[in-house]
N, C-alpha and C positions, 0 to 999 in steps of 0.2 A: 504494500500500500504506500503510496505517497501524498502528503498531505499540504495542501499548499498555503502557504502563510503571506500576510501578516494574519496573526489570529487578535480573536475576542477572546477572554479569557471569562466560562462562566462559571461563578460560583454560587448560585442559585441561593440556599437558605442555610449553607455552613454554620455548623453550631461553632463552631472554633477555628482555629488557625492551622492548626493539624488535619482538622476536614477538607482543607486544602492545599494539601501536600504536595499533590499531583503538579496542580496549577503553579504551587510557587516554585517548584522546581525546574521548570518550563522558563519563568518568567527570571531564572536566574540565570541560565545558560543562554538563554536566547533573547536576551530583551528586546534586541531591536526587532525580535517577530513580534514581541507581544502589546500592541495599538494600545490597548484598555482592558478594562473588565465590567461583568455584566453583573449586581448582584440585585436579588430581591428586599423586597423591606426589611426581614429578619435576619438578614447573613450577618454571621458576627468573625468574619473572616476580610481580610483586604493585603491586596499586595502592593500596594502601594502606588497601582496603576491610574490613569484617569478613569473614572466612572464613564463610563459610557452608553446611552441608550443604542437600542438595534441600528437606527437611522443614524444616528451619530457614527456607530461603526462604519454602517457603507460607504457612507459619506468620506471616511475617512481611509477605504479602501480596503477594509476587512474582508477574506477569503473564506475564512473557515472560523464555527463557533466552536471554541475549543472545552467540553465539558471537564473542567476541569475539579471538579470535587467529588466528596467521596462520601456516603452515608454509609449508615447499617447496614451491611446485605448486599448493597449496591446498588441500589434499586435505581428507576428514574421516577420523581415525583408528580404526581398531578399536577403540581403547580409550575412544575416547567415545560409542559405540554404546548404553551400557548404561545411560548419563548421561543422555543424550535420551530412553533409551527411561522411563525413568524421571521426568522431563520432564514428560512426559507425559500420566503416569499422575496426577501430582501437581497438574494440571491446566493448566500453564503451556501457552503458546507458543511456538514455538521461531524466530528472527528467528539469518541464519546471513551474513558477507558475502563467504565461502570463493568460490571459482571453481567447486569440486564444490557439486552442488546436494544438499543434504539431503533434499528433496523425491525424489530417484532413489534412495536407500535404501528397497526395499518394504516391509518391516516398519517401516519410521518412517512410511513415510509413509500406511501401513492402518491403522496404531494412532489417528494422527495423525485420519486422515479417519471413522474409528470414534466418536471420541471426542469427536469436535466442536472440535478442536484447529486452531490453523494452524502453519503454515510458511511464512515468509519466507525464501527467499533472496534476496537484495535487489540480489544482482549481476545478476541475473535478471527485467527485468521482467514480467509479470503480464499485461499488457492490452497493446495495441496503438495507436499512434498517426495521425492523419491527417498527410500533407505538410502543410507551413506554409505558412499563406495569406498570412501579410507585410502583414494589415491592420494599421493601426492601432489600438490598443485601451486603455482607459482606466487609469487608478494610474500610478504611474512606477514603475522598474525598474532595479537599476544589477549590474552585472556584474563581480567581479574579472577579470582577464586577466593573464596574466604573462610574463615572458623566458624561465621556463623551465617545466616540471615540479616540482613538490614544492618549490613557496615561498612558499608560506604563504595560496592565497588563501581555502579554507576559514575558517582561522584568522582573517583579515582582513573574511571576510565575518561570521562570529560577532562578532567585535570590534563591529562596525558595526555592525549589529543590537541588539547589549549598548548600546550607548553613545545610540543612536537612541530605544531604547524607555524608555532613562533620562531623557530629555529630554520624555517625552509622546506621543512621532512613533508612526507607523500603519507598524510596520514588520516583516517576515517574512522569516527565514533559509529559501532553497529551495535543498533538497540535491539534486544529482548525483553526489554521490557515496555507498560504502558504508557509510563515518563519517558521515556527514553525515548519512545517513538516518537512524540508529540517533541520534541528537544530534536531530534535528527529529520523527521516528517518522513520518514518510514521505516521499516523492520518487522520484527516478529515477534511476538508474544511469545514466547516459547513455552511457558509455564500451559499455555493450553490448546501444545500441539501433540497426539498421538505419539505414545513412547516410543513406537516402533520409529518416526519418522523426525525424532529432538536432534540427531544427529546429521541428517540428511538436512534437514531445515535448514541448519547453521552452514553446511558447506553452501547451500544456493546463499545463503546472506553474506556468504566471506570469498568469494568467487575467486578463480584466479586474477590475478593483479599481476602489474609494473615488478620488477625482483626489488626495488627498492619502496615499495609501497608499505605502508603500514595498515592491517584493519587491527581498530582497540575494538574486542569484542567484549562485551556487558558481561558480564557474572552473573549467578542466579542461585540463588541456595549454599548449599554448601556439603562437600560428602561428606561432614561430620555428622549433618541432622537427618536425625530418622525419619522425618517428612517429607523431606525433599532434595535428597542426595539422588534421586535420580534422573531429575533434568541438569543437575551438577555436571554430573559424569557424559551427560550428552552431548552440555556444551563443549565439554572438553575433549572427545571424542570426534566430535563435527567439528573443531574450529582448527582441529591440529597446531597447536600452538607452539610458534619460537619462542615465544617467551610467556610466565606467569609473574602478577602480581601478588601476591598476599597480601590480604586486607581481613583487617582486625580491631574489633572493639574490646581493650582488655578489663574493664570497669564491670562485666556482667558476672551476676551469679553462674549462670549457669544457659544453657543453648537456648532463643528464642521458644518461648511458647512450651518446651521442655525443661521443665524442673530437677528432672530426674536425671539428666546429663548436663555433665559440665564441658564449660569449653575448652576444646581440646590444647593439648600443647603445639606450639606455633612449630618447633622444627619437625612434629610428628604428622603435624598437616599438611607443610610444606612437601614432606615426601613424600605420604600419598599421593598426593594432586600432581609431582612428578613422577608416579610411578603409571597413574592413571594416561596422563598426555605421555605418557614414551612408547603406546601399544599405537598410536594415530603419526608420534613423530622422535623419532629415539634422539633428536638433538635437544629437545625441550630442557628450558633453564629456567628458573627463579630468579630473575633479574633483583629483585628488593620486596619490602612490607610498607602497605599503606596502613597506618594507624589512625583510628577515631578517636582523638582525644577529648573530644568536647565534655566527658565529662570530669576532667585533670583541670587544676591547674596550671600556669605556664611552667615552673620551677619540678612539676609532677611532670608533666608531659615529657619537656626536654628531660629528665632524666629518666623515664622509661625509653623516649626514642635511644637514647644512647647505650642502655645497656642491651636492649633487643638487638640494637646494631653490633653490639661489642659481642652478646652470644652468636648469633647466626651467621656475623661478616657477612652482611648482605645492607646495604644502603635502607634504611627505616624512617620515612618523613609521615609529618601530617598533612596530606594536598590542603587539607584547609587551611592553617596554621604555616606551616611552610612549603607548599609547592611540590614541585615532583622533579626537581629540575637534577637532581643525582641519581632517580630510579630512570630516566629518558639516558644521564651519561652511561647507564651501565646496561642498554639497551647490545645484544649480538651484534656485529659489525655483518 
C-alpha cells in the first residue's frame, strides 16, 4: 500500500495523550507530512498541530485523513462516521490502523468506491505473499531485534535511517508496523500476515537493491516473548540481515504483559537472534545496543550505556538521548 501525504491527523474523542500514540509518532518523524489535526469536542489529546476543520484541510491540500488514534478494542466510533463520510466527499483518502476495518462500514466504503477514493487499513494487508525462498539477494539489510516488546526498535530504526541518509548513505526505513506505515506511506503489517507467508512478506518488502543500498527493517516482538516470538523469527528469516541492532529497555520487571518471565540477559539474546539470522545469512553481525533510557536519569543512563558497552564491546547509545551516530560507524563495510 502506498499512502499519499500531506495528511490530517484525526484524533477523534482521545481520552488521553497515549490514545494517540499512533498519531504522534507520525507527526514526529514526518512533520512536514502532517498539515493539522482533526479532533472532536471531547479529545483530551493534541499534538501540537493547527486544528483544522475538513474544508480547512483541503483547502490547505490534504490527501489522506490519517486515523490516527486508538480506543478499547479498536473499534471505529459512531461518532466519526460523519467525519469520514465527509472525508470523502472532500476528496481525501482515508488511511485507518484500528483492528476494525473501515473498509467493513458499507456506506464508507460505497461512497468510498463511488468516488474514486481509497481506504487503507493498514492493519490489514491488501495483497498476498509467496513463502520465502531464502535466496540470497543483492543491497544489504539490517534489522532491529529486541529483549522485549515496545522498546524502541521503530524508533531506533528511524534514528538510523535519519543519521545514515545525513551522511550520503543509500538508505530506506521499511515499516511492519501501523506507525511505521503511516511515517514511511507504505509497508506491511506483519503482525497480521499468515505464518506461513511473515517470511516471504518481508523478502517482497526488502527486495533486491543497489550493493551499496541500505533497507533498516522494523522489528517486531521479540524471540524472548512467549507471545510473539514468532513473527520475530520471520522477520529475521525474510529480511536476511547484515546487520542487527539490539534494543532494550532495562528498567522492567519483567517481559511485556508476562509477569512470569523476566527479561532476558542482553549477550544471551544477542546470540540467539545471531544464531536465528545465520540459517537466512551466515555473515550476520551485531553491529551495537539501542537502549530506552527514558526511565534513568542522565548520571543512570550514561553509566548503564557505559558499562553495557564495557560488557559486550559493542557500541551502546540512547537514539533519543544520544543518537546512533557510532552504531551507523560500526555498520559492515
Amino acid at each position: 500500500m502506498t499512502i499519499e501525504h500531506p495528511y490530517l491527523m484525526f484524533l477523534g474523542d482521545a481520552a488521553d495523550q497515549l490514545a494517540a500514540k499512533t498519531a504522534a509518532g507520525v507527526a514526529h518523524w514526518r512533520p512536514e507530512w502532517c498539515l493539522g489535526q482533526f479532533r472532536l469536542p471531547d479529545c483530551h489529546a493534541d499534538l501540537g498541530l493547527p486544528d483544522m476543520t475538513l474544508e480547512e484541510a483541503q483547502q490547505a491540500g490534504v490527501k489522506t485523513l490519517v486515523l490516527g488514534v486508538a480506543n478499547r478494542g479498536g473499534v471505529i466510533s459512531e461518532s466519526w462516521i460523519a467525519v469520514l463520510d465527509e472525508a470523502l466527499d472532500r476528496g481525501f483518502d482515508i488511511a485507518s490502523g484500528l483492528h476494525n476495518k473501515v473498509a467493513d462500514i458499507p456506506a464508507i466504503a460505497d461512497k468510498a468506491a463511488g468516488l474514486g477514493r481509497q481506504i487503507f487499513d493498514v492493519r490489514h494487508p491488501n495483497r498476498s505473499f509467496d513463502v520465502a525462498s531464502g535466496k540470497k539477494r543483492s543491497g544489504k539489510r539490517l534489522l532491529t531485534v529486541g529483549t522485549d516488546c515496545s522498546v524502541g526498535k521503530m524508533y531506533a530504526s528511524l534514528a538510523l535511517e535519519k543519521e545514515m541518509r545525513a551522511r550520503g548513505m543509500s538508505a530506506d526505513f521499511r515499516a511492519t508496523g501501523q506507525t511505521g506505515i503511516f511515517i514511511a506511506g507504505d509497508g506491511i503489517s506483519v503482525d497480521a500476515v499468515v505464518a506461513d507467508f511473515i517470511s516471504g512478506s518481508v523478502e517482497w518488502l526488502a527486495p533486491e537493491n543497489e550493493p551499496e543500498h541500505w533497507d533498516l527493517i522494523e522489528g517486531q516482538g521479540s524471540l524472548f516473548h512467549a507471545s510473539f516470538a514468532g513473527v520475530t523469527m520471520g522477520l529475521i528469516h525474510g529480511s536476511q540481515p547484515d546487520a542487527l541492532v539490539m534494543c532494550h529497555e532495562p528498567t522492567r520487571p519483567h517481559m511485556r504483559g508476562l509477569p512470569d518471565y523476566k527479561l532476558p540477559d542482553l549477550e544471551l539474546c544477542i546470540s540467539r537472534n545471531l544464531e536465528a539470522a545465520r540459517l537466512t545469512n551466515p555473515n550476520a553481525t551485531c553491529i551495537g545496543v539501542a537502549v530506552n533510557t527514558a526511565a534513568m536519569g542522565e548520571e543512570e543512563a550514561l553509566a548503564y550505556l557505559k558499562e553495557t558497552e564495557r560488557a559486550l564491546g559493542l557500541p551502546t547509545q540512547d537514539p533519543v538521548r544520544h543518537g546512533v551516530d557510532r552504531l551507523v560507524d560500526n555498520l559492515p563495510a
